[in-house]
mmCIF file of the C-alpha atoms, coordinates in Angstrom:
data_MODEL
# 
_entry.id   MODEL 
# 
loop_
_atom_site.group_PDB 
_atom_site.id 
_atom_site.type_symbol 
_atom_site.label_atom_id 
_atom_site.label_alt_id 
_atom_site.label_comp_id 
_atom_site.label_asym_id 
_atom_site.label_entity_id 
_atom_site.label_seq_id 
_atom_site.pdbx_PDB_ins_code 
_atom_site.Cartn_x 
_atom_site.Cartn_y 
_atom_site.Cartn_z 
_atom_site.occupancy 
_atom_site.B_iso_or_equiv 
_atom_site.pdbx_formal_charge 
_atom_site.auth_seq_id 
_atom_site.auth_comp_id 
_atom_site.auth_asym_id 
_atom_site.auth_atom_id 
_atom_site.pdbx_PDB_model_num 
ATOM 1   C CA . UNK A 1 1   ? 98.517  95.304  70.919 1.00 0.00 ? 1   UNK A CA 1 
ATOM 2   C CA . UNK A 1 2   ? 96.211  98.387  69.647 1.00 0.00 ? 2   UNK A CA 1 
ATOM 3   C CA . UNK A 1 3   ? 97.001  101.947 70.964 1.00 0.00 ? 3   UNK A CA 1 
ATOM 4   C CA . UNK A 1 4   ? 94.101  101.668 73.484 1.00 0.00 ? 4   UNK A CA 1 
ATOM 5   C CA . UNK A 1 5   ? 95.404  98.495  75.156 1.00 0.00 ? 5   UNK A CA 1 
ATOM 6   C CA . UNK A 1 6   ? 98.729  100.333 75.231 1.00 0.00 ? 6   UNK A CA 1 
ATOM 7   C CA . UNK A 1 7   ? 96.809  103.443 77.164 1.00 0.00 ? 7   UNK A CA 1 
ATOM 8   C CA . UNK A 1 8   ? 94.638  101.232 79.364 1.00 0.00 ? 8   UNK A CA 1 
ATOM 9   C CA . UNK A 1 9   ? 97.216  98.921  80.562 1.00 0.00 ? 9   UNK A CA 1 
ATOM 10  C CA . UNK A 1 10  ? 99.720  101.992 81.312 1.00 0.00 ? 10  UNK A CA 1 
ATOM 11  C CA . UNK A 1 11  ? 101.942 100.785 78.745 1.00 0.00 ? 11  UNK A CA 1 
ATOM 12  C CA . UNK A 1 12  ? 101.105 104.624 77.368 1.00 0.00 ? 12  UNK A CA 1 
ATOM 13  C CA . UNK A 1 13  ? 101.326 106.763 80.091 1.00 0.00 ? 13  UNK A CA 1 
ATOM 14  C CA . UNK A 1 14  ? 97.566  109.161 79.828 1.00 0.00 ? 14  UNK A CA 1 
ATOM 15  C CA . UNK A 1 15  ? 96.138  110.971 82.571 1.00 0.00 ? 15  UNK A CA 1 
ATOM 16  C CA . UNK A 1 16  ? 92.513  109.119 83.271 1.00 0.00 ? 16  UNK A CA 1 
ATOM 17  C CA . UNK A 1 17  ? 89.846  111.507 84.111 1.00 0.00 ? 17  UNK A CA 1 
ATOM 18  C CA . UNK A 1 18  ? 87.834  107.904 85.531 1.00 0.00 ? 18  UNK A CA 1 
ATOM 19  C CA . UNK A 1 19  ? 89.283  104.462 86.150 1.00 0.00 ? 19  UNK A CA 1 
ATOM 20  C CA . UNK A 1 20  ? 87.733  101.350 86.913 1.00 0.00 ? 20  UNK A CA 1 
ATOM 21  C CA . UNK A 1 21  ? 88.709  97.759  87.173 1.00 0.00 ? 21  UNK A CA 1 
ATOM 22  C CA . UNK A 1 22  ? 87.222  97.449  83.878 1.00 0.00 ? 22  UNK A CA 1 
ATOM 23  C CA . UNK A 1 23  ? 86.971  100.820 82.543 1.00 0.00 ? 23  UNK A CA 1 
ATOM 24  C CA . UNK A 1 24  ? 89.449  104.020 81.826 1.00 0.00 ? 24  UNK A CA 1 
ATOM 25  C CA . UNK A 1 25  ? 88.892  107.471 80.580 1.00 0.00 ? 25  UNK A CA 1 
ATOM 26  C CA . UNK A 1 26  ? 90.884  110.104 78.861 1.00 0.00 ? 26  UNK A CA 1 
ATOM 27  C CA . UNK A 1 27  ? 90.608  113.291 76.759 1.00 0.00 ? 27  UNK A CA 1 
ATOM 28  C CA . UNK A 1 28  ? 90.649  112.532 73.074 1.00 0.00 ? 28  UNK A CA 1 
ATOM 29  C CA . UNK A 1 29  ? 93.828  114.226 71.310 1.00 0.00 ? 29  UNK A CA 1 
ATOM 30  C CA . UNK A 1 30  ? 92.029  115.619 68.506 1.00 0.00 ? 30  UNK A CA 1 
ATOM 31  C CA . UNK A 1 31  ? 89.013  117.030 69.908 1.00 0.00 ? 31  UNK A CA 1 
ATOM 32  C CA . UNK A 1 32  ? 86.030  118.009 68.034 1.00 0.00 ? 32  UNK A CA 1 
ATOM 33  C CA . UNK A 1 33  ? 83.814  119.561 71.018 1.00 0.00 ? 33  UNK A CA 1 
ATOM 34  C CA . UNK A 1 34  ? 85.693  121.494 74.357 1.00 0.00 ? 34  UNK A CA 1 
ATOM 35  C CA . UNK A 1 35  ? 84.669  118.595 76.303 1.00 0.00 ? 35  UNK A CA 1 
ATOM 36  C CA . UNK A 1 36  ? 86.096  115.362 74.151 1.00 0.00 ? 36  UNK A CA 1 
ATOM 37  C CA . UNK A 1 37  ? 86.301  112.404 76.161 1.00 0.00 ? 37  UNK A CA 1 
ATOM 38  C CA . UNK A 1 38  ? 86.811  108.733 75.253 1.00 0.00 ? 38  UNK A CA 1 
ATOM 39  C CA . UNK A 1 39  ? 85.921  106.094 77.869 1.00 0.00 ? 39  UNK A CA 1 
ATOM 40  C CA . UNK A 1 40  ? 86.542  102.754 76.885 1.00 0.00 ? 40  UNK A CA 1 
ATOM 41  C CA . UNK A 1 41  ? 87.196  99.477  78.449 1.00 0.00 ? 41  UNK A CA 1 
ATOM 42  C CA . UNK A 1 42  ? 90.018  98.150  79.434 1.00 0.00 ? 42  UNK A CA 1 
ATOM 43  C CA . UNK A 1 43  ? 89.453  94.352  77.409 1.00 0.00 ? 43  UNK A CA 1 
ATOM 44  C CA . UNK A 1 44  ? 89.893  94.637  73.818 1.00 0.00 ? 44  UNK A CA 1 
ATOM 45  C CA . UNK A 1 45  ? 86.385  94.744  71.549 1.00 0.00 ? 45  UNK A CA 1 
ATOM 46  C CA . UNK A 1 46  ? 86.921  95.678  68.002 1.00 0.00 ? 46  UNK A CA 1 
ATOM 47  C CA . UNK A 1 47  ? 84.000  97.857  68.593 1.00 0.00 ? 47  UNK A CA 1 
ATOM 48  C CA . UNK A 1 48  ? 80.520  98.605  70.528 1.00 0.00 ? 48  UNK A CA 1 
ATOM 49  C CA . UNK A 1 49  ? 78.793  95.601  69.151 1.00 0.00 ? 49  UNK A CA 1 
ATOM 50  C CA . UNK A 1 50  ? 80.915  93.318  70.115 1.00 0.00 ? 50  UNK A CA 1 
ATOM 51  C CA . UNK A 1 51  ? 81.570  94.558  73.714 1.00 0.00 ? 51  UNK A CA 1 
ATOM 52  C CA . UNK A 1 52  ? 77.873  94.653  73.649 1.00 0.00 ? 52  UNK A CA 1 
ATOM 53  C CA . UNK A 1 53  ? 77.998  90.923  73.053 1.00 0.00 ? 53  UNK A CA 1 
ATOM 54  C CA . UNK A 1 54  ? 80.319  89.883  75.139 1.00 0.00 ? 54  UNK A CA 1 
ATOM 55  C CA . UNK A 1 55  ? 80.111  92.237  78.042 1.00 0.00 ? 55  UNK A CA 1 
ATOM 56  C CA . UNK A 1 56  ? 77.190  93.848  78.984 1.00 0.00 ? 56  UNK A CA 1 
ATOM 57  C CA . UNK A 1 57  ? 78.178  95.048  82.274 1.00 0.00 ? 57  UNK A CA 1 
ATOM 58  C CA . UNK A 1 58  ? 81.314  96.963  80.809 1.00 0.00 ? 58  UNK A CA 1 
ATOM 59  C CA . UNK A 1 59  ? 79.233  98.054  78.404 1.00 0.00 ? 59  UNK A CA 1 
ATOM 60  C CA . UNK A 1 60  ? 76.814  99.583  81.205 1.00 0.00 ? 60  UNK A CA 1 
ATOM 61  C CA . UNK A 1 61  ? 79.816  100.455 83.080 1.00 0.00 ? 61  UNK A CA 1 
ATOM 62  C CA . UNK A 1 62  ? 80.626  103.221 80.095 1.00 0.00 ? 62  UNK A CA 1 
ATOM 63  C CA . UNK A 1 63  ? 77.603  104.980 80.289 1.00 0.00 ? 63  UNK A CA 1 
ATOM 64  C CA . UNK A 1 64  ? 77.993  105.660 83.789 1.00 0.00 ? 64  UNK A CA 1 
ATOM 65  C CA . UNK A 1 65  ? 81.775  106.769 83.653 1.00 0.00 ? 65  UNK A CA 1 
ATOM 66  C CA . UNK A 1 66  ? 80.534  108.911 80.714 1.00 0.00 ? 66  UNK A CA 1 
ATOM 67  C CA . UNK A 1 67  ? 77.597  110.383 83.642 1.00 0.00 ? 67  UNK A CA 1 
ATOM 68  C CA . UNK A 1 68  ? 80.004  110.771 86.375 1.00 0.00 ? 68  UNK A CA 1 
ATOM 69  C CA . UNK A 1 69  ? 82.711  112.689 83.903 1.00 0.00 ? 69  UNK A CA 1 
ATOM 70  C CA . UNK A 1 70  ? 79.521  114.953 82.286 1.00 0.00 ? 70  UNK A CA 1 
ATOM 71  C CA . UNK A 1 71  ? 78.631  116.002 85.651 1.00 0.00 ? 71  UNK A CA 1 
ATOM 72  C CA . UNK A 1 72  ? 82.344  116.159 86.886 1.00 0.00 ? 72  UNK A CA 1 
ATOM 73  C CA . UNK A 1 73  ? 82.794  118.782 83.737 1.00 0.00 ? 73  UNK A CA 1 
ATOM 74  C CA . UNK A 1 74  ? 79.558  120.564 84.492 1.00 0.00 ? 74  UNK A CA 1 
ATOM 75  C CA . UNK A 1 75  ? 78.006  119.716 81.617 1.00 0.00 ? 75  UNK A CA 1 
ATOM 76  C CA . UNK A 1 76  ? 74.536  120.557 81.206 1.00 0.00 ? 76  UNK A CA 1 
ATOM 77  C CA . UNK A 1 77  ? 74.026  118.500 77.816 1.00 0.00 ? 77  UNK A CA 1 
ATOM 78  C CA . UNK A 1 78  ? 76.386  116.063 75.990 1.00 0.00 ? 78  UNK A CA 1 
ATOM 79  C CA . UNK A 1 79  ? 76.342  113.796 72.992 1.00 0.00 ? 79  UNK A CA 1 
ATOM 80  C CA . UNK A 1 80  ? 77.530  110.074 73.199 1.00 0.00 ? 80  UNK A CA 1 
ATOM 81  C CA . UNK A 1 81  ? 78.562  108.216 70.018 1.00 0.00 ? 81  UNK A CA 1 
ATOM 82  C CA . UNK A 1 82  ? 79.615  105.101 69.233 1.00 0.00 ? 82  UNK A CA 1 
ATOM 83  C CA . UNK A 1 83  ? 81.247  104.920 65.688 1.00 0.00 ? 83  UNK A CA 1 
ATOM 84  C CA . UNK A 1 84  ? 81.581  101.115 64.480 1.00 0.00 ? 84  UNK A CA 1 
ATOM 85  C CA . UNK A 1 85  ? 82.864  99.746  61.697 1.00 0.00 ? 85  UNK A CA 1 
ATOM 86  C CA . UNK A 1 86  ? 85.161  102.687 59.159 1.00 0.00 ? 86  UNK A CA 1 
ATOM 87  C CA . UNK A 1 87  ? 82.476  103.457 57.345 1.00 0.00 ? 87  UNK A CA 1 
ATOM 88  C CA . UNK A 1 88  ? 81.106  105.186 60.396 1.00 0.00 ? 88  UNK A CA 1 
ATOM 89  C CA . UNK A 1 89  ? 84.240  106.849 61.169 1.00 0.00 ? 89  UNK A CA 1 
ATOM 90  C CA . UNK A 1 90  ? 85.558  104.361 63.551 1.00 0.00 ? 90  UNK A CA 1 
ATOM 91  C CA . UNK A 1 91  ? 90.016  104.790 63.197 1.00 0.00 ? 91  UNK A CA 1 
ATOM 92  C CA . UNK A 1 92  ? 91.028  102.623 66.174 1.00 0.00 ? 92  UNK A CA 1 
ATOM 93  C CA . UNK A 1 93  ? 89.468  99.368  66.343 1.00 0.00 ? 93  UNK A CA 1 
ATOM 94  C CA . UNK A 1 94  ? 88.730  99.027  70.403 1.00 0.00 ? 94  UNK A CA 1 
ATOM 95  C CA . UNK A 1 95  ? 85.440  100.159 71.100 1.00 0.00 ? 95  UNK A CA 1 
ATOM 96  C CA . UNK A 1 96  ? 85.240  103.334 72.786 1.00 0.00 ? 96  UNK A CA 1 
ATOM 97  C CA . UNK A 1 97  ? 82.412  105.731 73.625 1.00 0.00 ? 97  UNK A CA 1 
ATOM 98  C CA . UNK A 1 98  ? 83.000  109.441 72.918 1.00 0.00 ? 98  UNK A CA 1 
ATOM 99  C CA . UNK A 1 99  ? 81.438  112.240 75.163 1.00 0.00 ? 99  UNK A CA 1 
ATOM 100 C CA . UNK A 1 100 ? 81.143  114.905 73.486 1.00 0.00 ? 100 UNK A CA 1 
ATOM 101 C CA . UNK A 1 101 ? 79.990  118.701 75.404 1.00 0.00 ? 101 UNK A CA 1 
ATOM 102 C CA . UNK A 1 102 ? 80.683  121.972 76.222 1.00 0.00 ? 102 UNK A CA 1 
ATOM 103 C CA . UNK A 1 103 ? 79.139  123.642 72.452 1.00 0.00 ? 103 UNK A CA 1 
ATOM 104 C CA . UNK A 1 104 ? 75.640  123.010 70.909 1.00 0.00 ? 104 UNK A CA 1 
ATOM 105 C CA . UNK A 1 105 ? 75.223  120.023 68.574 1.00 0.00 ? 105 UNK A CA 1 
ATOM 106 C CA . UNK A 1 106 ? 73.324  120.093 65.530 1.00 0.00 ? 106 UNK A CA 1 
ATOM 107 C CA . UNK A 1 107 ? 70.505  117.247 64.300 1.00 0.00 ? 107 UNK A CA 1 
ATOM 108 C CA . UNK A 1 108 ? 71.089  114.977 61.972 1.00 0.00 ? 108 UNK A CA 1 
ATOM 109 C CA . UNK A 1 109 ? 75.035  114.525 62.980 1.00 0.00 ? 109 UNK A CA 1 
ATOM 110 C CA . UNK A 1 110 ? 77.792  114.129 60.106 1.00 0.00 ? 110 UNK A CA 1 
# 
């Protein structure tokens, strides 16, 4: 069982900033922005495209957790990524979307 199925079944105890039948959310331990969240779903997918696949109404269901938390934080801008596959910087293999506020981003990222 990967990390994230360890931290969306409880097996891991994490406090959720969301949490859904289908979908938990949690502040990423190595942040790279003051407002680092990563919202994923609670099934395992190796990544976005296959949870896009499979499960398009999890998939939708991350976009609005990521919403709700932005406006929870007071964010007045945010960045979501998806990084899939290693070679786009993607370390745990369950897909998970990463909000990303609180600083100004610069264009292209990485």
């Amino acid at each position: 069982m990967c990390i994230f199925c360890k931290i969306a079944s409880g097996e891991i105890p994490t406090h959720f900033l969301y949490e859904s039948e289908h979908v938990v959310a949690f502040k990423d331990l190595d942040p790279q922005a003051p407002a680092h969240i990563l919202v994923i779903p609670r099934a395992h997918y190796e990544n976005a495209a296959e949870l896009a696949a499979a499960d398009s109404a999890t998939m939708s269901e991350l976009f609005g957790a990521a919403r709700e938390i932005a406006a929870t934080l007071g964010l007045d801008g945010y960045r979501i990524t998806f990084n899939t596959g290693a070679s786009a910087g993607q370390s745990v293999f369950h897909a998970h979307l990463h909000l990303l506020g609180g600083r100004p981003f610069a264009w292209p990222p990485g």
